[in-house]
gemmi code that builds the backbone of each chain (N, CA, C; Angstrom):
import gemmi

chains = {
    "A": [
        ("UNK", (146.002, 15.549, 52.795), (145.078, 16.317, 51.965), (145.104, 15.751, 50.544)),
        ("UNK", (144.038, 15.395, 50.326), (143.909, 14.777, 48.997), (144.534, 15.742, 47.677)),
        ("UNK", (144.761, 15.243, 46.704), (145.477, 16.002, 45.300), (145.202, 15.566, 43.945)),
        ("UNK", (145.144, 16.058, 42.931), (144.380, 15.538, 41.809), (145.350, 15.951, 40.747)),
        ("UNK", (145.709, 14.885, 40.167), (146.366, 15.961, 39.111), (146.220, 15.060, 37.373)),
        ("UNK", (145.877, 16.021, 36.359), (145.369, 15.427, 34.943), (146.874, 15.182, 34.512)),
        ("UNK", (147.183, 14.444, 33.268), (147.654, 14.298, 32.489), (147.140, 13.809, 30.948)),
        ("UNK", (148.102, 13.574, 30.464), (147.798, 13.074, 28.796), (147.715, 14.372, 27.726)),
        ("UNK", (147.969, 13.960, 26.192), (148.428, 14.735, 25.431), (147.642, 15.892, 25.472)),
        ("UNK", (148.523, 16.894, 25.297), (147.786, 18.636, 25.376), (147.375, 18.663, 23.799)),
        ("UNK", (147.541, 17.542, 22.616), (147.096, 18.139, 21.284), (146.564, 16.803, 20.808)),
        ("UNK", (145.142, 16.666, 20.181), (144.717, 15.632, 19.602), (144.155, 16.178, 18.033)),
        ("UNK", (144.468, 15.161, 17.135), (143.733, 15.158, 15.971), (142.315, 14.958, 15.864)),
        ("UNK", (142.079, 15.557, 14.889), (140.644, 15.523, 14.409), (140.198, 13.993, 14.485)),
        ("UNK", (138.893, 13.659, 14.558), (138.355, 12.042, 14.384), (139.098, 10.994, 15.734)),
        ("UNK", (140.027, 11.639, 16.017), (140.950, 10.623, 17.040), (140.344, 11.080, 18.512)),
        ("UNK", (140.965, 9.922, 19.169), (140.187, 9.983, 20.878), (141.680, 10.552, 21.728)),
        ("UNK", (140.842, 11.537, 22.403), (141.153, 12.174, 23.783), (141.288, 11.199, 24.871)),
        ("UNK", (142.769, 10.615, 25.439), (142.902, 10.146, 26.486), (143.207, 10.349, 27.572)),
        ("UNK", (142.988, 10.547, 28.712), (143.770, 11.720, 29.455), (143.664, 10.452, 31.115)),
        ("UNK", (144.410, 10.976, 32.152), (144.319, 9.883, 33.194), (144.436, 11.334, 34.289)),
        ("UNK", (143.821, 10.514, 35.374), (144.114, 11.606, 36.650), (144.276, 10.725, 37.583)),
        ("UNK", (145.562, 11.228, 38.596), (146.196, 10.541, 39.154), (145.531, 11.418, 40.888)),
        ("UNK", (145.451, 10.926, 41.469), (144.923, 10.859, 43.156), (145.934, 10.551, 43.801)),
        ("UNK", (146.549, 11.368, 44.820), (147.203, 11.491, 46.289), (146.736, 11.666, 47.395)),
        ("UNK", (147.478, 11.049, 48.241), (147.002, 11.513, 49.471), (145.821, 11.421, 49.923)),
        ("UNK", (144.727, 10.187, 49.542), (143.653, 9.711, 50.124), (143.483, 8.255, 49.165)),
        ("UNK", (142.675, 7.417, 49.796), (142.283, 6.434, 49.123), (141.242, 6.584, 47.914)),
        ("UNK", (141.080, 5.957, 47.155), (139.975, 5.859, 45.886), (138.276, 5.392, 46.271)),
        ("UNK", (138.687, 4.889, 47.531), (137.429, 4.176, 47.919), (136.515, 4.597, 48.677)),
        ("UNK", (135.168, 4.350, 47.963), (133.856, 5.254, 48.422), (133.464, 6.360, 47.796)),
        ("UNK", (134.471, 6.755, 47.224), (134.024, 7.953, 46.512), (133.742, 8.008, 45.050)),
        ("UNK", (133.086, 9.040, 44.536), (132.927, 9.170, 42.740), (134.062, 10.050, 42.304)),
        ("UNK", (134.572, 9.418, 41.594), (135.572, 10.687, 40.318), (135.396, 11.039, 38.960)),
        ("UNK", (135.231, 12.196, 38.881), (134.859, 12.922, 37.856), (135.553, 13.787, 36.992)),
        ("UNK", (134.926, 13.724, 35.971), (135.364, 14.547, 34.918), (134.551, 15.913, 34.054)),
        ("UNK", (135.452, 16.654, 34.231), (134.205, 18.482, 34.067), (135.418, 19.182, 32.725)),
        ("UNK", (134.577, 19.504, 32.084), (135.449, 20.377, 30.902), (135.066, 21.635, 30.799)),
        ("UNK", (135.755, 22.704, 30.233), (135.866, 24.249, 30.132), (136.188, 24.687, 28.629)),
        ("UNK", (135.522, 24.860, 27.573), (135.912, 25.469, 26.516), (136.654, 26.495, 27.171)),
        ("UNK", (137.196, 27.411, 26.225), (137.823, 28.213, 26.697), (137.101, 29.315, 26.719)),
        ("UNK", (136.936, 30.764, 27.618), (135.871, 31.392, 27.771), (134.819, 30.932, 28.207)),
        ("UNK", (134.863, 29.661, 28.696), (133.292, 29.335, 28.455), (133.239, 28.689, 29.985)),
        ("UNK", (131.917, 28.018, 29.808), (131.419, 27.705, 31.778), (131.960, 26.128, 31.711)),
        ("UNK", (131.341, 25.587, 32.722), (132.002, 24.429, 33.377), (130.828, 23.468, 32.145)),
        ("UNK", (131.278, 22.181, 32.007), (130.139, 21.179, 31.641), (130.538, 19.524, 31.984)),
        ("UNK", (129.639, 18.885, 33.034), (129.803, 17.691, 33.876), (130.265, 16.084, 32.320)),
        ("UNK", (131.009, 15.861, 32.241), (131.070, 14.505, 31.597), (130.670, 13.121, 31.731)),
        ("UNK", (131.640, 13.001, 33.709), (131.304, 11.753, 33.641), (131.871, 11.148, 34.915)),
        ("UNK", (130.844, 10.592, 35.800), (131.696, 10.083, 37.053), (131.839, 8.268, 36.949)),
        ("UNK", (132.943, 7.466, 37.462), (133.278, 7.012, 37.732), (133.161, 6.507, 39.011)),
        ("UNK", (132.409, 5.534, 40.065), (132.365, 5.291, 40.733), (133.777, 4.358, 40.878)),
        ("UNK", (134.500, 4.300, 42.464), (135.678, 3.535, 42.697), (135.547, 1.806, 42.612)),
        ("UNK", (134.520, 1.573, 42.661), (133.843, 0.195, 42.218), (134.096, -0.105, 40.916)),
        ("UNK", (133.600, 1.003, 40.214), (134.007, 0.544, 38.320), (132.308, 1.149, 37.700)),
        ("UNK", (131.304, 1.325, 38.768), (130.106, 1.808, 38.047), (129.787, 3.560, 37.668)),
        ("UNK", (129.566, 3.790, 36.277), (129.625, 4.736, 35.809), (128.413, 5.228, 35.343)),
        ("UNK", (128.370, 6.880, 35.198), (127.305, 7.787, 34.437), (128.313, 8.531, 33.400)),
        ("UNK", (127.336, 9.123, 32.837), (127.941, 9.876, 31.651), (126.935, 10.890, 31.243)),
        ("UNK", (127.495, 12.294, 30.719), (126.627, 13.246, 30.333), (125.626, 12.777, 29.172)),
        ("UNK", (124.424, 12.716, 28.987), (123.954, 11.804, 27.663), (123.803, 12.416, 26.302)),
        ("UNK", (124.629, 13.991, 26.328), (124.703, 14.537, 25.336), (126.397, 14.018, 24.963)),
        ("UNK", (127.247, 13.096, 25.266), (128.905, 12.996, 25.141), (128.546, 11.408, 25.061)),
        ("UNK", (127.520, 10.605, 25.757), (127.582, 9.108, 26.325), (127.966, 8.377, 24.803)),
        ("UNK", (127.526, 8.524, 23.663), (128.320, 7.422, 22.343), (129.616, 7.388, 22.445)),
        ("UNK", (130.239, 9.087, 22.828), (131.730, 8.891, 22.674), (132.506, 9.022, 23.883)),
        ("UNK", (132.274, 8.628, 24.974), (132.821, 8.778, 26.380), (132.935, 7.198, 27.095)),
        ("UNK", (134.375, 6.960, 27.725), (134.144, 5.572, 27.969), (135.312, 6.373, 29.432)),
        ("UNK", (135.091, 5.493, 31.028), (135.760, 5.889, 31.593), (136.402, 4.334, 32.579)),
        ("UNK", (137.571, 4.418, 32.993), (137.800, 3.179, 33.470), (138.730, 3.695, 35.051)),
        ("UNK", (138.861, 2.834, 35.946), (139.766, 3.708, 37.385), (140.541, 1.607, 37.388)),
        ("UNK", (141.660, 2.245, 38.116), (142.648, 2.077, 38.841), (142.950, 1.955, 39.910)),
        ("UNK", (142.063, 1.673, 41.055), (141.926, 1.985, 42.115), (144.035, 1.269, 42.759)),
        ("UNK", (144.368, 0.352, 42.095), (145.903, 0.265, 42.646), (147.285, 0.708, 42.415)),
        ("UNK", (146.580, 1.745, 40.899), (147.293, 2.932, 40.917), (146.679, 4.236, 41.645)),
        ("UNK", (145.946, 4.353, 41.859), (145.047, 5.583, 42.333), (145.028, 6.349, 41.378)),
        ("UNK", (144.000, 5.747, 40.033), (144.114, 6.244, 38.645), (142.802, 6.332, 38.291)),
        ("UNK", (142.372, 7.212, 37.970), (140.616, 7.151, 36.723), (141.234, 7.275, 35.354)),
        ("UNK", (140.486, 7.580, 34.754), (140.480, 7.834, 33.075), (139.667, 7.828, 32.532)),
        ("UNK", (139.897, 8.650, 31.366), (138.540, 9.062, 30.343), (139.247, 9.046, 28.711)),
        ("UNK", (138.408, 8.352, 28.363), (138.373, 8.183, 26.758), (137.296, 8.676, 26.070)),
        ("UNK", (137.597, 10.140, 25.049), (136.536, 10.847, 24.282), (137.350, 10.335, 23.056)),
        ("UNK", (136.417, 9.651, 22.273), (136.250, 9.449, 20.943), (135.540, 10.396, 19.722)),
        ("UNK", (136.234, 10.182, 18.651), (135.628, 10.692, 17.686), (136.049, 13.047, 17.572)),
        ("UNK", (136.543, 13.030, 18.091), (136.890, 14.414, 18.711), (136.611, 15.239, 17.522)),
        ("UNK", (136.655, 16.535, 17.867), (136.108, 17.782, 17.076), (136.816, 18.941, 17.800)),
        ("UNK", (136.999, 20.303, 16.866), (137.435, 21.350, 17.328), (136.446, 21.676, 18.513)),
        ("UNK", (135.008, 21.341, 18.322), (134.032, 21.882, 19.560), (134.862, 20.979, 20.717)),
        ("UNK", (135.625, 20.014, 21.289), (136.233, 19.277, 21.813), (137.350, 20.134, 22.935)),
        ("UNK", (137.758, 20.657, 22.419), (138.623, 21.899, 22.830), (138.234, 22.680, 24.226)),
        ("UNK", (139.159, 21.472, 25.303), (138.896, 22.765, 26.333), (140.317, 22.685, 27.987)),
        ("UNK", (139.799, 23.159, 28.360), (140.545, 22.670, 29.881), (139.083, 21.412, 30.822)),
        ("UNK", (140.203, 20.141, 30.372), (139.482, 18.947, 31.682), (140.068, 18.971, 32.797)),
        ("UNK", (139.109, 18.828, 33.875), (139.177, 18.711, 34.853), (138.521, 17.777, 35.615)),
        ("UNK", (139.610, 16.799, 36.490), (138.840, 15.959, 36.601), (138.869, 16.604, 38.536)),
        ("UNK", (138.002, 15.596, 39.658), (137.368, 16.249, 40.484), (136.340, 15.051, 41.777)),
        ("UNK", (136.519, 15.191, 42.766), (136.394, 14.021, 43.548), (134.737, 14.454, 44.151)),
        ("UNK", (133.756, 13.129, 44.207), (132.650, 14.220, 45.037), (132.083, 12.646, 45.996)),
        ("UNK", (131.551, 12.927, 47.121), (131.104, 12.141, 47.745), (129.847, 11.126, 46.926)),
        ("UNK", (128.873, 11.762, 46.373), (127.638, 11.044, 45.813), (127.765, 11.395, 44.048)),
        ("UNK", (127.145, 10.719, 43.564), (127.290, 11.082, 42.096), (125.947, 12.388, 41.616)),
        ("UNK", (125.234, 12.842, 42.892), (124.809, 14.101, 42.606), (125.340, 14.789, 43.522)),
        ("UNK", (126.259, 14.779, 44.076), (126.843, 15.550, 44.912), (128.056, 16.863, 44.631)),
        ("UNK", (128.647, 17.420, 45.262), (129.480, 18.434, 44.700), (130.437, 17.922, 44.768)),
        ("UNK", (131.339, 19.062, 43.706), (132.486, 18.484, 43.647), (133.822, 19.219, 44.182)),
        ("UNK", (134.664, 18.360, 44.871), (136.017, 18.694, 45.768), (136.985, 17.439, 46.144)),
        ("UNK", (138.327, 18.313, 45.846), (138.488, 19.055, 45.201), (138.597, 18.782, 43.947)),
        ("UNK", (139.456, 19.721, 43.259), (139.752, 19.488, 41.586), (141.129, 19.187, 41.468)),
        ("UNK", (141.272, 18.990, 39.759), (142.686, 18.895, 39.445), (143.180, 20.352, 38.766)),
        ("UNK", (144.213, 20.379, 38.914), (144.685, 21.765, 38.300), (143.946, 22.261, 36.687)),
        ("UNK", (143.642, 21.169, 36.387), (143.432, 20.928, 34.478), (144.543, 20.895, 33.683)),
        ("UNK", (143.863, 20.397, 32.194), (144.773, 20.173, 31.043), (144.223, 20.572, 29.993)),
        ("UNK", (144.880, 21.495, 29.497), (144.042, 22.179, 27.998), (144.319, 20.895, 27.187)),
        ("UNK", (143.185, 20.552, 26.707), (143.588, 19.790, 25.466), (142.909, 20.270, 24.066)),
        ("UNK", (143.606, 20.748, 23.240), (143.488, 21.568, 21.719), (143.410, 20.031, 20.782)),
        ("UNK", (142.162, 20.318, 20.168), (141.601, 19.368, 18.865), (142.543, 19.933, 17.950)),
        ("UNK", (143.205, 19.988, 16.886), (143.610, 20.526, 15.899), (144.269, 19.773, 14.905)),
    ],
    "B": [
        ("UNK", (123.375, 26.581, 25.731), (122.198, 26.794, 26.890), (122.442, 26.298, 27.858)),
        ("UNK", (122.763, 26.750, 29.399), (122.957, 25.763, 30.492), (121.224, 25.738, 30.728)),
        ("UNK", (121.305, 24.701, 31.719), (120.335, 23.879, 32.195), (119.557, 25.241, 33.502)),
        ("UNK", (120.843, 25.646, 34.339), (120.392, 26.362, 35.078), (121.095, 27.667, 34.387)),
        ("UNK", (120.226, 28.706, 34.902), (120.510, 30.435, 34.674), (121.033, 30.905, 35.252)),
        ("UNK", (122.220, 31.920, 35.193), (123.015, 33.035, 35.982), (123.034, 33.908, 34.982)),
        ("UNK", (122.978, 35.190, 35.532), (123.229, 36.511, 34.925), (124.798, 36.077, 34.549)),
        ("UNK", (125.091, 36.564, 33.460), (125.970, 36.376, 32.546), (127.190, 37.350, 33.457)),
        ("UNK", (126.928, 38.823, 34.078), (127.564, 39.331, 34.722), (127.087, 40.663, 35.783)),
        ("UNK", (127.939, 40.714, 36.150), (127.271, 41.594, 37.937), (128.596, 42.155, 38.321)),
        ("UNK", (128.258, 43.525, 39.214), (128.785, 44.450, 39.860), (129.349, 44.822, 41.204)),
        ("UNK", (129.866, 45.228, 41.633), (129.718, 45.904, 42.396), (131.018, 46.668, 43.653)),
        ("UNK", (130.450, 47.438, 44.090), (131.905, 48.393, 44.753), (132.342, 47.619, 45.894)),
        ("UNK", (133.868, 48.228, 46.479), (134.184, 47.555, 47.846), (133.257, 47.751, 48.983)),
        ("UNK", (132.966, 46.689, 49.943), (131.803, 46.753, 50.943), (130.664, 46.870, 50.535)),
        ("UNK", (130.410, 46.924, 49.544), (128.880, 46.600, 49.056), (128.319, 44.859, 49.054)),
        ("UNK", (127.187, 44.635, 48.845), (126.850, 43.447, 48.766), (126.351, 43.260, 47.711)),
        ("UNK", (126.437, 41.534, 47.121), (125.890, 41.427, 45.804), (125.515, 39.821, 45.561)),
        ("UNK", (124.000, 39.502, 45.161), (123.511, 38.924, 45.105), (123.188, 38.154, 44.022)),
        ("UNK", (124.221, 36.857, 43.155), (123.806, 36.193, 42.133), (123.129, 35.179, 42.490)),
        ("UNK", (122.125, 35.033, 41.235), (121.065, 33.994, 41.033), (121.338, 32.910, 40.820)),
        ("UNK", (120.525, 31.789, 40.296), (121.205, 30.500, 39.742), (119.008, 29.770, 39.606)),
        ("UNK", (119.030, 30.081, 38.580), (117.788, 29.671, 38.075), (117.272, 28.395, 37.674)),
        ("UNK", (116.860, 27.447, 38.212), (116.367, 26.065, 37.399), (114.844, 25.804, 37.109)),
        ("UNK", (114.677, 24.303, 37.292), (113.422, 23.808, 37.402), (113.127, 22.802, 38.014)),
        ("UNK", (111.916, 22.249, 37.860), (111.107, 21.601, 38.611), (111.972, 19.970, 38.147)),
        ("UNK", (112.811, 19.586, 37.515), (113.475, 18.102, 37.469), (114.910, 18.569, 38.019)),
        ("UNK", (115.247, 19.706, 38.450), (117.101, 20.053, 39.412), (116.828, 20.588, 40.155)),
        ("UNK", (116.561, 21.723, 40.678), (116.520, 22.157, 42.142), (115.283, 22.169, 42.319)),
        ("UNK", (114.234, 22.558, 41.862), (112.709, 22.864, 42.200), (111.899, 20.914, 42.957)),
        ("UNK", (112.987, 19.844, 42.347), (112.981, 18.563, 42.559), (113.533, 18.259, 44.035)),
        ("UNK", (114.474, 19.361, 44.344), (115.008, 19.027, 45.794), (116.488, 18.829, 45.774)),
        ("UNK", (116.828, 18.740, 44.647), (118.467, 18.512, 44.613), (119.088, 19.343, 44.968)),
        ("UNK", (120.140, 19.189, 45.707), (120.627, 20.628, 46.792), (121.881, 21.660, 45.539)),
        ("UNK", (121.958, 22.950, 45.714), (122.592, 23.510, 44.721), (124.331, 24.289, 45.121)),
        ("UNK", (125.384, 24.395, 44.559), (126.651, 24.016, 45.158), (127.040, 25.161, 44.055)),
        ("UNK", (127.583, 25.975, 45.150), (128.533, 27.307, 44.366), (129.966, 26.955, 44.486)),
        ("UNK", (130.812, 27.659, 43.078), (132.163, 27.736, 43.043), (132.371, 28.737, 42.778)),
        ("UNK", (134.082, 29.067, 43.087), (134.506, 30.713, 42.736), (136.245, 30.299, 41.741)),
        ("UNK", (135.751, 30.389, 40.439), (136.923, 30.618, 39.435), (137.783, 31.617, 39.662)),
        ("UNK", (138.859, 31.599, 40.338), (140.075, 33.058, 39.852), (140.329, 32.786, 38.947)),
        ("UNK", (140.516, 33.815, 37.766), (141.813, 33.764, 36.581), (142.788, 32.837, 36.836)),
        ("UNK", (142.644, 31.968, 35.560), (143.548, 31.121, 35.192), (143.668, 29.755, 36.591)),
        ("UNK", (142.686, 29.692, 37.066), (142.731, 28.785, 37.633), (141.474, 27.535, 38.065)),
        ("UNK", (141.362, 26.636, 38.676), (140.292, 25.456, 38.995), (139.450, 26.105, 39.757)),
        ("UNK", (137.840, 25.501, 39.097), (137.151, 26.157, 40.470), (137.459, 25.759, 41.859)),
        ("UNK", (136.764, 26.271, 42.283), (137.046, 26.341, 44.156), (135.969, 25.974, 44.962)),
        ("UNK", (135.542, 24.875, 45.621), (133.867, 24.598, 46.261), (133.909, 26.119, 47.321)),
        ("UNK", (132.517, 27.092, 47.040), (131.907, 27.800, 47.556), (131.365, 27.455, 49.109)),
        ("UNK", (130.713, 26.674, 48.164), (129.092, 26.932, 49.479), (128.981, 25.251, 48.591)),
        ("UNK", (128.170, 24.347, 49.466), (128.197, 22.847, 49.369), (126.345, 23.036, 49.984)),
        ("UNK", (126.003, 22.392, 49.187), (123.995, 21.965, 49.999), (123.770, 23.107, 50.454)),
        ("UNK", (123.374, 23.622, 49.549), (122.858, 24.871, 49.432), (123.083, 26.401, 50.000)),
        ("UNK", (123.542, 25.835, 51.519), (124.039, 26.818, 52.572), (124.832, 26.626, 53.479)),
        ("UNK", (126.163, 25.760, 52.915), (127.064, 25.548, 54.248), (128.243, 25.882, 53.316)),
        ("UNK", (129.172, 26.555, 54.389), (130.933, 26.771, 53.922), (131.870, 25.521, 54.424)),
        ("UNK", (132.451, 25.257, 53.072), (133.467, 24.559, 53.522), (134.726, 25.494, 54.617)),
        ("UNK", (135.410, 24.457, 55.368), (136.699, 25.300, 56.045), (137.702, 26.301, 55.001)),
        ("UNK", (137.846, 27.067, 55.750), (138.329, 28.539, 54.714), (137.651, 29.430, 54.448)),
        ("UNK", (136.393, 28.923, 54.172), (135.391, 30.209, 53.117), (135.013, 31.383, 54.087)),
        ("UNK", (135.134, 32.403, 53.796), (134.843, 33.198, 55.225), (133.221, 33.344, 54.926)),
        ("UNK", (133.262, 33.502, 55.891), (131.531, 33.609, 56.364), (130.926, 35.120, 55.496)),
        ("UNK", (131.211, 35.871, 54.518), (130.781, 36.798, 53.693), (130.176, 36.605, 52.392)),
        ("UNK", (130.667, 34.913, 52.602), (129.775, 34.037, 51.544), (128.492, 33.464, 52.312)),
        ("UNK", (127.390, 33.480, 51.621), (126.471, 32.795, 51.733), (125.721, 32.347, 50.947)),
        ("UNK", (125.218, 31.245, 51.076), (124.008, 30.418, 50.113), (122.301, 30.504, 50.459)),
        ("UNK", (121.463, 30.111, 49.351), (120.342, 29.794, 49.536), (119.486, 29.428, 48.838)),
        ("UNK", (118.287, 28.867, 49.053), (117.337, 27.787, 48.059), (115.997, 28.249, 47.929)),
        ("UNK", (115.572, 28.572, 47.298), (114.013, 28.562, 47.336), (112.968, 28.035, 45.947)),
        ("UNK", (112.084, 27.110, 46.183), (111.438, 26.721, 44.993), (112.527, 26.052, 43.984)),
        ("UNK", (112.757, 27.212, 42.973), (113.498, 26.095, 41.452), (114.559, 27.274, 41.408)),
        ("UNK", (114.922, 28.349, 42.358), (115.896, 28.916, 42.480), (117.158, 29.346, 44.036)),
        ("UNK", (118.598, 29.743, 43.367), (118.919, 29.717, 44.603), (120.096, 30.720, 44.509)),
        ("UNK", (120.714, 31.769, 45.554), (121.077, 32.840, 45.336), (122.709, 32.759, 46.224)),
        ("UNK", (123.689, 33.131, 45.920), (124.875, 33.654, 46.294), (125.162, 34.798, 47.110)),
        ("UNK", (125.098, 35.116, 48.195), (125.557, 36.017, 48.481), (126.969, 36.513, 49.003)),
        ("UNK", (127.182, 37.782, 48.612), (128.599, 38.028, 49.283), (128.410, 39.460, 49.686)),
        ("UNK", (128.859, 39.728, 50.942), (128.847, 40.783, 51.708), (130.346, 41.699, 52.061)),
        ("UNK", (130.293, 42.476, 51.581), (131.666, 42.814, 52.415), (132.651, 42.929, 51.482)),
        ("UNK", (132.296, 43.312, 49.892), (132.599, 42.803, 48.847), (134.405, 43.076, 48.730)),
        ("UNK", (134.927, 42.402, 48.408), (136.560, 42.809, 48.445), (136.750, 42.568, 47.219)),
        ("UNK", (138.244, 43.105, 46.167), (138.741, 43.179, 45.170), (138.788, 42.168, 45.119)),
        ("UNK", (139.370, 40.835, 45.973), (139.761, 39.811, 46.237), (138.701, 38.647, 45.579)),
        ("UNK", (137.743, 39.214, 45.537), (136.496, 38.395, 44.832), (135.932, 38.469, 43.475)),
        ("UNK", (136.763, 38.897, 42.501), (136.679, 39.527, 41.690), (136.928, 38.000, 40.722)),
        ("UNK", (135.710, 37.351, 40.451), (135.957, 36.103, 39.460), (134.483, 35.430, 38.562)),
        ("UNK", (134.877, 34.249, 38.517), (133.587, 33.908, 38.126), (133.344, 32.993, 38.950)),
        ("UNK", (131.601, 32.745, 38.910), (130.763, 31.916, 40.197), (130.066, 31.337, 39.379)),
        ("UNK", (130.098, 29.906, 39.396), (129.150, 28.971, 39.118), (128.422, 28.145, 40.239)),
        ("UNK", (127.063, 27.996, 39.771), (126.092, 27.446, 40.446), (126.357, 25.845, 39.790)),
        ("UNK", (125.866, 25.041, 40.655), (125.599, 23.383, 40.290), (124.772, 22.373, 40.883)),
        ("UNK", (124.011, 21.632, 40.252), (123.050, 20.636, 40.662), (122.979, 19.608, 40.422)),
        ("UNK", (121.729, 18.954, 40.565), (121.560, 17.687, 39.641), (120.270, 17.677, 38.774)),
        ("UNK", (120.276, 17.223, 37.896), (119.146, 16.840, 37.113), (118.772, 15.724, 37.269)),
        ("UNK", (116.988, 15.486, 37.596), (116.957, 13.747, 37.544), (116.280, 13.620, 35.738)),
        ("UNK", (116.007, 14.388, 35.169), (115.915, 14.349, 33.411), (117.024, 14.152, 32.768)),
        ("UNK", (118.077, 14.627, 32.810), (119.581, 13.836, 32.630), (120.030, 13.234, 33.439)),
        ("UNK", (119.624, 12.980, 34.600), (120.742, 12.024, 34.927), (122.053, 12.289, 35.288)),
        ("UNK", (122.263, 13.363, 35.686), (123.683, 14.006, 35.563), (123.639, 15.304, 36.421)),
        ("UNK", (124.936, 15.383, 36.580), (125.380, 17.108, 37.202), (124.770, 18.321, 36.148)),
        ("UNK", (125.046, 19.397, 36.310), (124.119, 20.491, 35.484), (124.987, 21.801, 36.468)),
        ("UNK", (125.116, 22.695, 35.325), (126.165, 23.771, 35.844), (125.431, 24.478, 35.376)),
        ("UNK", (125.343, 25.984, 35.955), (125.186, 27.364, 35.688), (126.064, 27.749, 34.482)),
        ("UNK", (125.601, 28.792, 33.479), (126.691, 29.259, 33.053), (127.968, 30.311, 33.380)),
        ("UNK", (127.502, 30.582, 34.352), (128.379, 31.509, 35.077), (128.311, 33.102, 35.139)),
        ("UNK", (128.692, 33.159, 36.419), (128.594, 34.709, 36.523), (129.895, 35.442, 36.669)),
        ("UNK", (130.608, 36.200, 35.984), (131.485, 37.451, 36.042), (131.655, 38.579, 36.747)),
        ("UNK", (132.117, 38.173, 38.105), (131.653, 39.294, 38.817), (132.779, 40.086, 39.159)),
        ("UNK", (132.812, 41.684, 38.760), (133.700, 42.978, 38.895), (133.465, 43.741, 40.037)),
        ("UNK", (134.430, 43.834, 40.983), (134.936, 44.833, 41.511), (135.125, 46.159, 41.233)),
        ("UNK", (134.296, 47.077, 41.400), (134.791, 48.275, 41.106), (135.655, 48.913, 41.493)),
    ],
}
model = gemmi.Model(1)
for chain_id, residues in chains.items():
    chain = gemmi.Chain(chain_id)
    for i, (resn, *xyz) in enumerate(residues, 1):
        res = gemmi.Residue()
        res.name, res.seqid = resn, gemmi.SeqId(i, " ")
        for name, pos in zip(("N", "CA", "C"), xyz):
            atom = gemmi.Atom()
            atom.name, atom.element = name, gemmi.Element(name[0])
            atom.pos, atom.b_iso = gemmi.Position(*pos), 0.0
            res.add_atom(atom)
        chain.add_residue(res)
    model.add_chain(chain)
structure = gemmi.Structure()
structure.add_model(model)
structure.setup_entities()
């Protein structure tokens, strides 16, 4: 059964980039899209950015200047780099596996609050 | 502003049934893009619902259901238990962004 799990720092400075990595178990990387979904706090879900296991990517085009994402397929690793960060920045990421890049997403990673401050 | 609409929040008693929305348009669901419910518990990751509009993944008991019509598409749950007591987001695609597109979510109480 596949497993997802985020890491990287729970506190970033102002102007500085959000790095965070999600690590994949228990299935291969290949064929599929991996993604990244964030949660202000209180607040609803909002799509960032998938990663195809190939290396070809989308991005939300309201985040795309400051969003860069790269995978690992021989670590069984994605990653996401948000630049330029802001308190609006502030949320629980989650990153999240989906068959098509409009497709749904399953499963998730537990998340990682990460606080701008 | 999400892209698509949900009542912000909804009701209802044990064994009752209750029916959230998930509102778009004519470039995300009204386009054909199939629409994908989740169920948030407190303090935790969403959970895939309902996948293309109207199918359960393994687990989901069958008191969930999905559906599509035009540029909207509806949640149902029957049989309502305490146990369901979270938030539900709707999700699609947009071909005007280019991208996934979430509901803002619905809050739904158990009485």
């Amino acid at each position: 059964q596949v497993q997802l799990q985020e890491s990287g720092p729970g506190l970033v400075k102002p102007s500085e980039t959000l790095s965070l990595t999600c690590t994949v178990s228990g299935d291969s990387m290949s064929n599929y899209y991996w993604n990244w979904i964030r949660q202000p706090p209180g607040k609803g879900l909002e799509w960032i950015a998938y990663i195809y296991y190939s290396g070809s990517t989308n991005y939300n085009p309201s985040l795309k200047s400051r969003v860069a994402t790269s995978v690992d397929t021989s670590k069984n690793q994605f990653s996401l780099k948000l630049s330029s960060v802001t308190a609006a920045d502030t949320a629980l990421y989650y990153c999240a596996r989906s068959w098509r890049g409009d497709d749904w997403f399953d499963p998730w990673g537990q998340g990682i609050l990460v606080t701008v401050s | 502003q999400s892209v698509l609409t949900q009542p912000p929040s909804m009701s209802g008693a044990p064994g009752q049934r209750v029916t959230i929305s998930c509102t778009g348009s004519r470039s995300n669901i009204g386009a054909g893009f199939d629409v994908h419910w989740y169920q948030q518990l407190p303090g935790t990751a969403p959970k895939l619902l309902i996948y293309d509009n109207n199918n359960r993944p393994s687990g989901v008991p069958a008191r969930f259901s999905g559906s599509k019509s035009g540029t909207s598409a509806s949640l149902a749950i029957t049989g309502l238990q305490a146990e369901d007591e979270a938030d539900y987001y709707c999700q699609s695609y947009d071909s005007s962004l280019s991208g996934s597109i979430f509901g803002g979510g619905t809050k739904l109480t158990v009485l």
